[in-house]
TIVO-2410 file (N, C-alpha, C; in nm, 3 decimals):
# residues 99
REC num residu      c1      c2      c3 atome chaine
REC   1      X   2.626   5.253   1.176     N      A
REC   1      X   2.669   5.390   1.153    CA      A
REC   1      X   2.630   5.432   1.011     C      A
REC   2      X   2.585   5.548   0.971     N      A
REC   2      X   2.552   5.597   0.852    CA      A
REC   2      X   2.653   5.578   0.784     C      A
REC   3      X   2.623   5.597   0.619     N      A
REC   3      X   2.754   5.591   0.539    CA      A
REC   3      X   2.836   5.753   0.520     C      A
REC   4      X   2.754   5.854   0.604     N      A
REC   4      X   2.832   5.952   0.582    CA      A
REC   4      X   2.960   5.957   0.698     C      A
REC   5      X   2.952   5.911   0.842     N      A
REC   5      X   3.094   5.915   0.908    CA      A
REC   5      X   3.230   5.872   0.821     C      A
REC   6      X   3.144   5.732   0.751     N      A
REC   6      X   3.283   5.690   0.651    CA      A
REC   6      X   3.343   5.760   0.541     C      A
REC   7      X   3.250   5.846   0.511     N      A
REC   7      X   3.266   5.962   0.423    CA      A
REC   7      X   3.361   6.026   0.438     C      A
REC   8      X   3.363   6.059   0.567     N      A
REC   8      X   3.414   6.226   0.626    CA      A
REC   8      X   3.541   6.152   0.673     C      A
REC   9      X   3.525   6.032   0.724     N      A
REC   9      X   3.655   5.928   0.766    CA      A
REC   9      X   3.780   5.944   0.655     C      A
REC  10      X   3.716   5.895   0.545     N      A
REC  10      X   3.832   5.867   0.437    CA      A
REC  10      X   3.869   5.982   0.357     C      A
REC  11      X   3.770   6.083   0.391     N      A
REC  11      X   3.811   6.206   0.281    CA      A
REC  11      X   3.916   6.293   0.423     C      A
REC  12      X   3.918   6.265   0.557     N      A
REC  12      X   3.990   6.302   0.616    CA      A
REC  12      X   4.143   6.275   0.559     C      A
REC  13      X   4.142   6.121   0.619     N      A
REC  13      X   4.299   6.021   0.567    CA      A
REC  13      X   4.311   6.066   0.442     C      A
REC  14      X   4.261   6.108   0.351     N      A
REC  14      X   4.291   6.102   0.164    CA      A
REC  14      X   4.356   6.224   0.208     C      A
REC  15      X   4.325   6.341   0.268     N      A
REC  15      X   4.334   6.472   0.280    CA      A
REC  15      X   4.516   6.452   0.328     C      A
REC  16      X   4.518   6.432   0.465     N      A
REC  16      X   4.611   6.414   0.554    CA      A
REC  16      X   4.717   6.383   0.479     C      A
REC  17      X   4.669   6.234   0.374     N      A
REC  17      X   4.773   6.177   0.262    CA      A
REC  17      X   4.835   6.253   0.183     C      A
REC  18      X   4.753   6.342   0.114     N      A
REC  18      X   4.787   6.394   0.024    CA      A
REC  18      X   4.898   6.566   0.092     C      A
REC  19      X   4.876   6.616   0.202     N      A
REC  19      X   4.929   6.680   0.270    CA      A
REC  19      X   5.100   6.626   0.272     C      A
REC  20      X   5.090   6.473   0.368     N      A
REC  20      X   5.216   6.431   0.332    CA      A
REC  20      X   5.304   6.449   0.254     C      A
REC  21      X   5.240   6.400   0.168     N      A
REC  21      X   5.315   6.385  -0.012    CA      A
REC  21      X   5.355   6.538  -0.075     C      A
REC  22      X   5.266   6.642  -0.053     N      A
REC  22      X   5.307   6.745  -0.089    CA      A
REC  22      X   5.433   6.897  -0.048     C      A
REC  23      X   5.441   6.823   0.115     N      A
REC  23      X   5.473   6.895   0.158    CA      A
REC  23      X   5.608   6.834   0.251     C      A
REC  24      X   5.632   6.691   0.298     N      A
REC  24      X   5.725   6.609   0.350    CA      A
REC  24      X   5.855   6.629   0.208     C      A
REC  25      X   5.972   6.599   0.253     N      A
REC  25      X   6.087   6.559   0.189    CA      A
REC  25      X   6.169   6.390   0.210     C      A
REC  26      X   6.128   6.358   0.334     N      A
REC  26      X   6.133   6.264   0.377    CA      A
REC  26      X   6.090   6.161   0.306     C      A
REC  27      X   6.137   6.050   0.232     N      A
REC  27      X   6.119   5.942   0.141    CA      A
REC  27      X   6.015   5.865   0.215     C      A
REC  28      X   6.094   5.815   0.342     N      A
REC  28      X   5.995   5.747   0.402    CA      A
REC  28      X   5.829   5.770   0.470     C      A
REC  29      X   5.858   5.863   0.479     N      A
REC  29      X   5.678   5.994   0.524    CA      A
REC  29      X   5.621   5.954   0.396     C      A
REC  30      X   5.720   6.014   0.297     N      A
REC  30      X   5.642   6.019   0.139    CA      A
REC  30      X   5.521   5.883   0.134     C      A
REC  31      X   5.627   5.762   0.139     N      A
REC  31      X   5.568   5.633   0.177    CA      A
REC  31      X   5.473   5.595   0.202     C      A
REC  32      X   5.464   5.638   0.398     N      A
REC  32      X   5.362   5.609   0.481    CA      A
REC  32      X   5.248   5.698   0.407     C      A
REC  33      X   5.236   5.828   0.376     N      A
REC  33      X   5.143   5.958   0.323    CA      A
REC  33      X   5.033   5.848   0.164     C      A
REC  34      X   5.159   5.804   0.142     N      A
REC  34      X   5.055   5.709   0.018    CA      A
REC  34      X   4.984   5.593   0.037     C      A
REC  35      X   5.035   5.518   0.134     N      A
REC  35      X   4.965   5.394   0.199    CA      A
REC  35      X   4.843   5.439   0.318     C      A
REC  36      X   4.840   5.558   0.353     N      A
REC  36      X   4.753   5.620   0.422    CA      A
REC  36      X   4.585   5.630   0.274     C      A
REC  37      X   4.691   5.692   0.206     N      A
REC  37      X   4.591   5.739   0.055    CA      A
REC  37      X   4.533   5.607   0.087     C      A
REC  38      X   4.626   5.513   0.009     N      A
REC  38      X   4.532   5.372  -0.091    CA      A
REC  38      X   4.421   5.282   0.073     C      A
REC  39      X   4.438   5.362   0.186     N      A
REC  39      X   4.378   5.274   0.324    CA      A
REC  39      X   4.231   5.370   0.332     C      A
REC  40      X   4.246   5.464   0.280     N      A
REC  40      X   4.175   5.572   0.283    CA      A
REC  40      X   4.047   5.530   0.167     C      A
REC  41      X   4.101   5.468   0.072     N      A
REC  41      X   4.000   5.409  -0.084    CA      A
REC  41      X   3.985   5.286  -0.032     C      A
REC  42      X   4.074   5.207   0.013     N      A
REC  42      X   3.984   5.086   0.048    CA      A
REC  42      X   3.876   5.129   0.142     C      A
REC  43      X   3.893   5.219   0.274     N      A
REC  43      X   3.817   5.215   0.351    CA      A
REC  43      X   3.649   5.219   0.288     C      A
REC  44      X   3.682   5.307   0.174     N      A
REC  44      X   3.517   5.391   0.083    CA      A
REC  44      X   3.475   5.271  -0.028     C      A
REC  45      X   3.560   5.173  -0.027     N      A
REC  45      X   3.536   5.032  -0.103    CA      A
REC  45      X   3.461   4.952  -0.013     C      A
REC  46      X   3.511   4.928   0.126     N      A
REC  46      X   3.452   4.838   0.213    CA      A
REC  46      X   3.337   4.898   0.263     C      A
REC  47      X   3.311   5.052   0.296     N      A
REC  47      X   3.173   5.141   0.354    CA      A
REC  47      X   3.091   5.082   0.225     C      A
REC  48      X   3.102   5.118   0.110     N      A
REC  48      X   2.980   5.136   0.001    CA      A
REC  48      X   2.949   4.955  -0.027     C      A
REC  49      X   3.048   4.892  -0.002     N      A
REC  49      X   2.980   4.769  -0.046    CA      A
REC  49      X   2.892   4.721   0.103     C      A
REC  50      X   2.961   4.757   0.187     N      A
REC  50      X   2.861   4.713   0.311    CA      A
REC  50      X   2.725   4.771   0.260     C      A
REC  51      X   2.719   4.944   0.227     N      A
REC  51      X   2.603   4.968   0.213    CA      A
REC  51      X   2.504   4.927   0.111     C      A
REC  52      X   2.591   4.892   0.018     N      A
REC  52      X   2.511   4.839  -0.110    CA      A
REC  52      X   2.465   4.676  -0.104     C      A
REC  53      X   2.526   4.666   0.004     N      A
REC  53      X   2.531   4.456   0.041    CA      A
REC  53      X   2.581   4.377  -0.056     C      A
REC  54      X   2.641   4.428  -0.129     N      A
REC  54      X   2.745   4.342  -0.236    CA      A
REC  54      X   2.886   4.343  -0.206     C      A
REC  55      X   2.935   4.224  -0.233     N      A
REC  55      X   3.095   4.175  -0.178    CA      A
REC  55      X   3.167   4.232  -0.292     C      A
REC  56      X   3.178   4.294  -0.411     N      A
REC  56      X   3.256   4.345  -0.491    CA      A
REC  56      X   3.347   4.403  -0.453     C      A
REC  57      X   3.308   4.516  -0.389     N      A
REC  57      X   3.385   4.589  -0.296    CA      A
REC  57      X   3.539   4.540  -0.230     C      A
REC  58      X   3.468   4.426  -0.117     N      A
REC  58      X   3.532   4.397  -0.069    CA      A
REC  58      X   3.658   4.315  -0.108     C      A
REC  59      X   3.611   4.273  -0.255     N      A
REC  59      X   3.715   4.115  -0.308    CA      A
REC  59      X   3.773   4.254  -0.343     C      A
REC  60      X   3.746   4.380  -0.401     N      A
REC  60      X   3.876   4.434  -0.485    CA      A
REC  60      X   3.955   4.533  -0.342     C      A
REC  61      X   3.943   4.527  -0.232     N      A
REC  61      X   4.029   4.539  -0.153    CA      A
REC  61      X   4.134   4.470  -0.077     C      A
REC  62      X   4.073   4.331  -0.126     N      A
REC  62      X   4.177   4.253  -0.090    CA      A
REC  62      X   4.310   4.197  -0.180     C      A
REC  63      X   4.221   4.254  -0.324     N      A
REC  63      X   4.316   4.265  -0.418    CA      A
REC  63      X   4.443   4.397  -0.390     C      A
REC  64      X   4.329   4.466  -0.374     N      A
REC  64      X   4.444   4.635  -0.342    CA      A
REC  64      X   4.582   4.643  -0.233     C      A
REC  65      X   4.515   4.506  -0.107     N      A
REC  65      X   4.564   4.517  -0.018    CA      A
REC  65      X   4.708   4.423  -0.064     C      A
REC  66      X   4.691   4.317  -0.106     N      A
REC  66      X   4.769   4.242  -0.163    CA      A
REC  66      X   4.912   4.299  -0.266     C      A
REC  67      X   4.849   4.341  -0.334     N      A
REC  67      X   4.964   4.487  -0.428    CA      A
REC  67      X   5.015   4.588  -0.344     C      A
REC  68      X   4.923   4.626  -0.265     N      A
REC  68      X   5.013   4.710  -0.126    CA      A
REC  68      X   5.126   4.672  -0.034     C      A
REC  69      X   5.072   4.508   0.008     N      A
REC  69      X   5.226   4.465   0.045    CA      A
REC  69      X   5.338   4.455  -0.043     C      A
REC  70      X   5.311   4.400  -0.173     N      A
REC  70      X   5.443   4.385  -0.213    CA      A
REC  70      X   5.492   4.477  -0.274     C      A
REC  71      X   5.478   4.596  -0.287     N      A
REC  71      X   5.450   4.778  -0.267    CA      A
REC  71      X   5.566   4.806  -0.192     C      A
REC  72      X   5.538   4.807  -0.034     N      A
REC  72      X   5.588   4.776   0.099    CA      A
REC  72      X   5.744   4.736   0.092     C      A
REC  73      X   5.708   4.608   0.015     N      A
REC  73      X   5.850   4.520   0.019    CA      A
REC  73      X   5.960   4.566  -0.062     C      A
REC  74      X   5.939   4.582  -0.184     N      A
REC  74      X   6.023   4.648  -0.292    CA      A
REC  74      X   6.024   4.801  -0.245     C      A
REC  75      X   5.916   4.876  -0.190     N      A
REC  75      X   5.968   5.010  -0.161    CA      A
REC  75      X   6.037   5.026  -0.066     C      A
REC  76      X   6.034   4.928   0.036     N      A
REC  76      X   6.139   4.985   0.169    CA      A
REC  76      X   6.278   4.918   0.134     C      A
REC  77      X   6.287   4.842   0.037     N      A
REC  77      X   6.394   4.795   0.012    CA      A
REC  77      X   6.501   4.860  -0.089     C      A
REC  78      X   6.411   4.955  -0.182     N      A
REC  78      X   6.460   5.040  -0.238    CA      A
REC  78      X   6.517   5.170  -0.139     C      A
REC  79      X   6.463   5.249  -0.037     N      A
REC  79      X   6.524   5.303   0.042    CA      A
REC  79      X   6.587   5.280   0.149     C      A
REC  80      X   6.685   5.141   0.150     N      A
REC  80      X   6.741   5.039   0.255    CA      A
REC  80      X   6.902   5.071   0.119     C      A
REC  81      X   6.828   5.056   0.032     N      A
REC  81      X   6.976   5.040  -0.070    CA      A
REC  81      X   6.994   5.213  -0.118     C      A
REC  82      X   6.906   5.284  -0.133     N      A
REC  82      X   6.919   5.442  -0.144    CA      A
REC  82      X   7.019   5.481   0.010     C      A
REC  83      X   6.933   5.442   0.080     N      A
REC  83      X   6.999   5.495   0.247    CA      A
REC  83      X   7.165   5.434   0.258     C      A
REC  84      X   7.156   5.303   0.193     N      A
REC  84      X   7.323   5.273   0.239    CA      A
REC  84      X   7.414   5.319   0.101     C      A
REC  85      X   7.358   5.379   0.023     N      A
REC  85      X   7.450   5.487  -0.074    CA      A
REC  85      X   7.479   5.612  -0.041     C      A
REC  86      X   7.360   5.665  -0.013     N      A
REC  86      X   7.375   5.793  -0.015    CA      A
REC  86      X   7.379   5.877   0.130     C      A
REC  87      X   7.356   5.756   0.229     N      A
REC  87      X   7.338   5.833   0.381    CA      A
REC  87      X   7.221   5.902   0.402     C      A
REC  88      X   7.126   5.906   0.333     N      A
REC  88      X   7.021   5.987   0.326    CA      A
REC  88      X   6.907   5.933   0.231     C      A
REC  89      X   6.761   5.991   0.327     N      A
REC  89      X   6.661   5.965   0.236    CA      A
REC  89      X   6.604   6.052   0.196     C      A
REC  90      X   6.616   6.210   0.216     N      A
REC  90      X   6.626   6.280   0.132    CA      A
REC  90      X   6.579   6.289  -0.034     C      A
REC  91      X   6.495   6.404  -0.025     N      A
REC  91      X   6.419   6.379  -0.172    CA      A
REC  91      X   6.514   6.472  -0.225     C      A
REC  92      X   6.530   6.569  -0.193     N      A
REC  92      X   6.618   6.663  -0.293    CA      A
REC  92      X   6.744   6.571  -0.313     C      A
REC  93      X   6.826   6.526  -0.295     N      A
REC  93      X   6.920   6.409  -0.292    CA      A
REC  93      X   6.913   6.323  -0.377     C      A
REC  94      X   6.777   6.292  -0.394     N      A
REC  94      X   6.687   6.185  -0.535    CA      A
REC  94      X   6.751   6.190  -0.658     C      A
REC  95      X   6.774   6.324  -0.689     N      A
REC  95      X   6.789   6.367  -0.828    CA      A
REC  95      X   6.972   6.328  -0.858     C      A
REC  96      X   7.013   6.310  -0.795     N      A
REC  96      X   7.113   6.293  -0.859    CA      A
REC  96      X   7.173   6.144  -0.899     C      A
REC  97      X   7.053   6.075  -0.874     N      A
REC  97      X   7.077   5.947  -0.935    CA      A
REC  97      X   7.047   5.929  -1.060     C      A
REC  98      X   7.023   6.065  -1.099     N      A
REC  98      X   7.029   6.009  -1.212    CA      A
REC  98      X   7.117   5.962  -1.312     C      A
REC  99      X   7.105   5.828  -1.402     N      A
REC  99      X   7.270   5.794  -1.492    CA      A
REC  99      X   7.377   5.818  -1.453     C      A
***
């Protein structure tokens, strides 16, 4: 496949992502909307090194991917302990944690 489908692939998901994030209230959407993003840059990491035939690419997605899980872990765990305070994941709700 050319390298432009992957093009149009990831600037789709980046798009979609960034939609999420701007416009959801939902903590957990928020979430998924950013892990969509960083799936969206690996994807244009793994297209260009295929096309370029160098593995660079690929080792720093497995780096990316790696920081993404434990991303995952501490973030859903942070809204596991938000949710059993406050009843809600709720962004407007956010703010009043503060101090």
């Amino acid at each position: 496949m050319p390298l432009t489908y992957y093009l149009v692939i990831s600037a789709v998901l980046f798009t979609l992502g960034i939609l999420g994030v701007l416009l959801r209230r939902n903590a957990l959407v928020i979430f998924m909307s950013l892990e969509m993003m960083f799936n969206a840059a690996n994807l244009l990491f793994v297209a260009f090194a295929n096309f370029y035939q160098i593995l660079d690419g690929q080792i720093f997605v497995f780096f990316i991917m790696s920081v993404a899980a434990a991303e995952v872990g501490v973030g859903l765990a942070l809204m596991v302990a938000i949710f059993r305070s406050k009843h809600s994941i709720d962004i407007d709700q956010m703010s009043s944690l503060k101090g």
